[in-house]
C-alpha positions in Angstrom: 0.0 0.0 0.0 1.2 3.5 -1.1 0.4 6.2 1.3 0.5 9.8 0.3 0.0 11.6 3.3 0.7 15.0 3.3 2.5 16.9 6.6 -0.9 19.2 6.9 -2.7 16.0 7.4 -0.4 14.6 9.8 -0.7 17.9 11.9 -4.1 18.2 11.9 -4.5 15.0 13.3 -1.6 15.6 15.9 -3.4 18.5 17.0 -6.9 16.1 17.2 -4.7 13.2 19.4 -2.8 15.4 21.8 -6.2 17.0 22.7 -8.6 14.5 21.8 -11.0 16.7 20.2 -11.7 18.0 17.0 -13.5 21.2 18.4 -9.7 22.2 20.2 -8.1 20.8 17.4 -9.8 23.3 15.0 -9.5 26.8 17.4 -5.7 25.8 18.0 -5.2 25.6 14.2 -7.6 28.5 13.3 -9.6 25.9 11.4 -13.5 25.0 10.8 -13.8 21.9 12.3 -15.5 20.4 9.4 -12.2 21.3 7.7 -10.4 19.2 10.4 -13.0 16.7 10.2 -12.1 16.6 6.5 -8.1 16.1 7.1 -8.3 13.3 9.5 -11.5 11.6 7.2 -8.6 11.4 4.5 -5.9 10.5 6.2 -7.7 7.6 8.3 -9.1 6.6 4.1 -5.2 6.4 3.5 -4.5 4.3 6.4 -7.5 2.4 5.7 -7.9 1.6 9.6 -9.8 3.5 11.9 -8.1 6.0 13.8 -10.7 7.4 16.4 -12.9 5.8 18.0 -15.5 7.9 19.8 -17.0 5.9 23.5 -20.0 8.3 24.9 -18.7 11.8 24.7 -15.5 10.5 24.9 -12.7 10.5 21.4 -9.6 7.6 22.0 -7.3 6.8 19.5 -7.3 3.3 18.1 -3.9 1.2 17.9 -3.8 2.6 14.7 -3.7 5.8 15.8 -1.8 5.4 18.3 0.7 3.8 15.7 0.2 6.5 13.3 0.9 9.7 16.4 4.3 7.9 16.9 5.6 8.2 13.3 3.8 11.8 13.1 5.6 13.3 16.0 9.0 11.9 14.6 8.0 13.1 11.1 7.0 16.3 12.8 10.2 16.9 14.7 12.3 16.0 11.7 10.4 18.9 9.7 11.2 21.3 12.8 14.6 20.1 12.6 15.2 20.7 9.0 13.3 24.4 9.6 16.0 25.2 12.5 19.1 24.1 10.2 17.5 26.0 7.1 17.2 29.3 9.5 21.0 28.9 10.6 22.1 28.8 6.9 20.6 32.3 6.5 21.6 33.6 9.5 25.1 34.7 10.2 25.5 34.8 13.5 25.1 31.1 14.6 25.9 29.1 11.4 28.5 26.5 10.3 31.7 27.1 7.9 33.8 24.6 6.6 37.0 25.9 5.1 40.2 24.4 4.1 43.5 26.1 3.7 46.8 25.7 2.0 49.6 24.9 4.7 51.7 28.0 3.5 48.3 29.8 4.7 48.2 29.1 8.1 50.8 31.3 8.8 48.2 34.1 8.7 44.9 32.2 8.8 44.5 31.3 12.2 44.4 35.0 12.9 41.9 35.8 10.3 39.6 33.4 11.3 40.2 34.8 15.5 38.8 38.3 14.1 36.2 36.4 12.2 34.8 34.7 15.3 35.4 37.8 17.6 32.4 39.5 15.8 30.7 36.4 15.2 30.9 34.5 18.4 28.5 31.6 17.8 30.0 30.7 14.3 31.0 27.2 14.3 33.9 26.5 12.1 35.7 23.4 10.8 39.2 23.8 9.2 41.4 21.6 7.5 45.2 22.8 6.5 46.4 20.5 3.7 48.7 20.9 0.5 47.6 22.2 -2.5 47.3 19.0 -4.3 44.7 17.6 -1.6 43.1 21.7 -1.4 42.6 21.2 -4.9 40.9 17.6 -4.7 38.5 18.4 -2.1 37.6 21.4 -4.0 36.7 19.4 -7.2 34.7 16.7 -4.2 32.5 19.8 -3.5 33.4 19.4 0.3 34.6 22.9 1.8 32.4 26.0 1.4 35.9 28.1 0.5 39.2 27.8 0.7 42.2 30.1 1.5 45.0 29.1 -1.5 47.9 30.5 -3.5 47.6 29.5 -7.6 44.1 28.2 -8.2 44.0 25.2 -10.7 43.4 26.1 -14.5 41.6 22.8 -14.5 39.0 23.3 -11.9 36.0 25.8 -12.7 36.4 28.1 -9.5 35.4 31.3 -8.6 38.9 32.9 -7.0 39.2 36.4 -6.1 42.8 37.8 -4.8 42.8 39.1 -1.1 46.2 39.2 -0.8 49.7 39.6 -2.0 52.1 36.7 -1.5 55.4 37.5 -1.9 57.8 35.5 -2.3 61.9 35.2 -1.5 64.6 33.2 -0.9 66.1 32.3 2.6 69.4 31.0 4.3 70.9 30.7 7.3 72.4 34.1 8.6 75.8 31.9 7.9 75.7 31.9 4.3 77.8 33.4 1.8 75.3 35.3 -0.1 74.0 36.7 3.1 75.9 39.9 2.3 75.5 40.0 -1.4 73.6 42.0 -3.9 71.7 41.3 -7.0 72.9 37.5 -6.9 71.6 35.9 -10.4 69.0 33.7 -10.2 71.6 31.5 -12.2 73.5 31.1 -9.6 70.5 29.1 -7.6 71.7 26.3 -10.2 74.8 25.6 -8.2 73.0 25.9 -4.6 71.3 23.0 -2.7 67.8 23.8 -1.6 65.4 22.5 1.2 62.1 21.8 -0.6 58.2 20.6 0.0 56.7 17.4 -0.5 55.2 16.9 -4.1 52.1 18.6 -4.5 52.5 21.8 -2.2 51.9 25.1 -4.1 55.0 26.6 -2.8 57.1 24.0 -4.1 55.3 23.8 -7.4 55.9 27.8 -7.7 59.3 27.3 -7.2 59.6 25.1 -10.1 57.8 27.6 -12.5 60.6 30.5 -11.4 63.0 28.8 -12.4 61.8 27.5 -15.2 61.5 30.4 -16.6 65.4 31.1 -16.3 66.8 27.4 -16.9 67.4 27.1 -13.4 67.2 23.2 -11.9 68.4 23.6 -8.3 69.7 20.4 -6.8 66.7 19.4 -4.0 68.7 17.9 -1.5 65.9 17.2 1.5 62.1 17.5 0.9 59.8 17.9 3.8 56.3 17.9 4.5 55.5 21.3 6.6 57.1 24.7 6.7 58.5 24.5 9.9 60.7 21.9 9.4 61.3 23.8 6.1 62.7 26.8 7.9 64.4 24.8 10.7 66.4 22.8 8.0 67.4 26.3 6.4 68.7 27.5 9.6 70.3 24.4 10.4 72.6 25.3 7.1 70.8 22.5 4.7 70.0 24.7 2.0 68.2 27.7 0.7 65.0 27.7 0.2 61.8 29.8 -1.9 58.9 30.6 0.7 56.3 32.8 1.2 57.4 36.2 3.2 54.5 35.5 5.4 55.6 32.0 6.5 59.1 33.1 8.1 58.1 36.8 9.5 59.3 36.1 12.7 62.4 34.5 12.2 63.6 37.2 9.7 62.7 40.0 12.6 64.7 37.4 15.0 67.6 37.3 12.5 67.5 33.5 12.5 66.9 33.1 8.8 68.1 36.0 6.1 66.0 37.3 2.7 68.9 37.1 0.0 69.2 39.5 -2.2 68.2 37.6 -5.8 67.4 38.9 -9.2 63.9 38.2 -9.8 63.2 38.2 -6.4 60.6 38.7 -4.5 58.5 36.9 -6.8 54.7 39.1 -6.2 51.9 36.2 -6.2 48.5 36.6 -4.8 46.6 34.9 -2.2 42.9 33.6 -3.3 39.6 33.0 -0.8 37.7 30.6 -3.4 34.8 28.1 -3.7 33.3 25.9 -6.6 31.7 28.0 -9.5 27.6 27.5 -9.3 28.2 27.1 -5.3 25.3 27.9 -3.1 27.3 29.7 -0.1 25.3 30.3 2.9 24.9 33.7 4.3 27.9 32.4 6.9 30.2 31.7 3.7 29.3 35.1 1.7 30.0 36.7 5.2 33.3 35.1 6.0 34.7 35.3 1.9 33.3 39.5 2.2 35.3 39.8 6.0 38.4 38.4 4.4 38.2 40.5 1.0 36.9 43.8 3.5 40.8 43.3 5.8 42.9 46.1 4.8 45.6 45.5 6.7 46.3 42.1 4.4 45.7 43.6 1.1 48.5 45.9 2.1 50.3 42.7 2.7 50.5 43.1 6.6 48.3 40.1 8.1 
């Protein structure tokens, strides 16, 4: 048997079982109560079992009914439920944001998002830092709302808009040789060992397409999966290495790693907030990408 109960029916008839009349059923629900009559008359045709049973002046629900009240008030609360998540997708203050970053972002991000949930306190956010290759599969799986990256794929229909500049240079140990040099060819990097990421991290991808672009295949001597151990191999005298400005800011104010001075360098690239194209962002998304695009301190570059 196929029933097609509609919800109206299933609260009309609620609002008859909880009170156990069709007189208060009909003044709660601003009804006629031949109208509820009516409701309950087509779902009980449905059912094809009664589901009142009326004993003197008295209304009692049948096993039936009482079967069909259980399912009702589940049915019931699942359609409140869905109501409350729909109402916290258009409202700002108290909805959900899933965001990934690229690992070179974190630097900065984690601050970002503190302003972020300053003004909105009862944001719930989830956040994932991963390379670029992985940003850039969970983008094409639809799974984060947006993402913080550097280079967004060619391959990938995504709406990326530039929040930021991301410059960047080329470190060493205070130690090194080219510490006090300037103007150093970028030809030179041919003949210098560097400290690199793990295939698929943007930086490491961007460092390839510099040099590229003069000849330039520096020897990789370790490759590592996180900037920190990145910049503690560089000031451990391992190698150079390309990074963004952002990611070292406190050890070049400490004087623990150095900028050197390369042709080319800094190489300006741009930081993107983006999502999938045709993405329905909820009014917590469109708030968080217009908060991060609004931050003038990090369009100037300072985060």
């Amino acid at each position: 048997m196929s029933l097609h109960i509609t919800m109206r029916q299933l609260q009309v008839f609620e609002a008859v079982a909880r009170h156990l009349s069709f007189t208060r059923a009909a003044e709660e629900l601003h009804l006629t109560q031949p109208a509820v009559s009516m409701q309950v008359k087509q779902l009980q045709s449905m059912v094809d079992l009664p589901l009142f049973e009326q004993l003197g002046k008295k209304v009692h629900l049948t096993e039936a009914g009482k079967t069909v009240l259980k399912h009702s008030r589940i049915m019931m609360g699942q359609l409140n439920e869905i109501e409350k998540d729909v109402n916290c997708l258009r409202r700002v203050e108290s909805g959900k944001l899933k965001i990934c970053i690229a690992s070179t972002v974190n630097c900065f991000a984690t601050r970002l998002l503190s302003r972020f949930c300053e003004r909105y306190k009862n944001v719930s956010i989830s956040l994932d830092v991963i390379n670029q290759q992985e940003l850039v599969q969970r983008l094409e799986d639809n799974e984060p709302d947006l993402v913080l990256m550097g280079q967004p794929p060619d391959n990938l229909d995504v709406v990326a808009r530039p929040f930021m500049d991301n410059p960047l240079i080329v470190i060493s140990s205070p130690n090194h040789p080219f510490v006090n040099r300037k103007g150093i060819p970028v030809t030179e990097m041919a003949e210098e060992t560097f400290v690199v990421r793990e295939p698929g991290s943007g930086t490491r991808t961007a460092m390839k397409r510099i040099f590229d672009q003069f000849g330039v295949v520096p020897r990789t001597g370790i490759e590592l999966s996180s900037n920190e151990t990145v910049k503690q191999s560089v000031e451990a005298g391992l190698g150079l290495a390309v990074v963004s400005v952002h990611a070292v800011e406190l050890e070049l104010a400490a004087g623990r790693l150095v900028s050197l001075d390369v042709q080319h360098f800094p190489v300006i690239r741009k930081w993107y907030i983006a999502c999938r194209k045709g993405k329905h962002l909820s009014a917590t998304a469109r708030t968080f990408m217009n908060f991060v695009l609004a931050q003038k301190a990090l369009k100037r570059g300072r985060p």
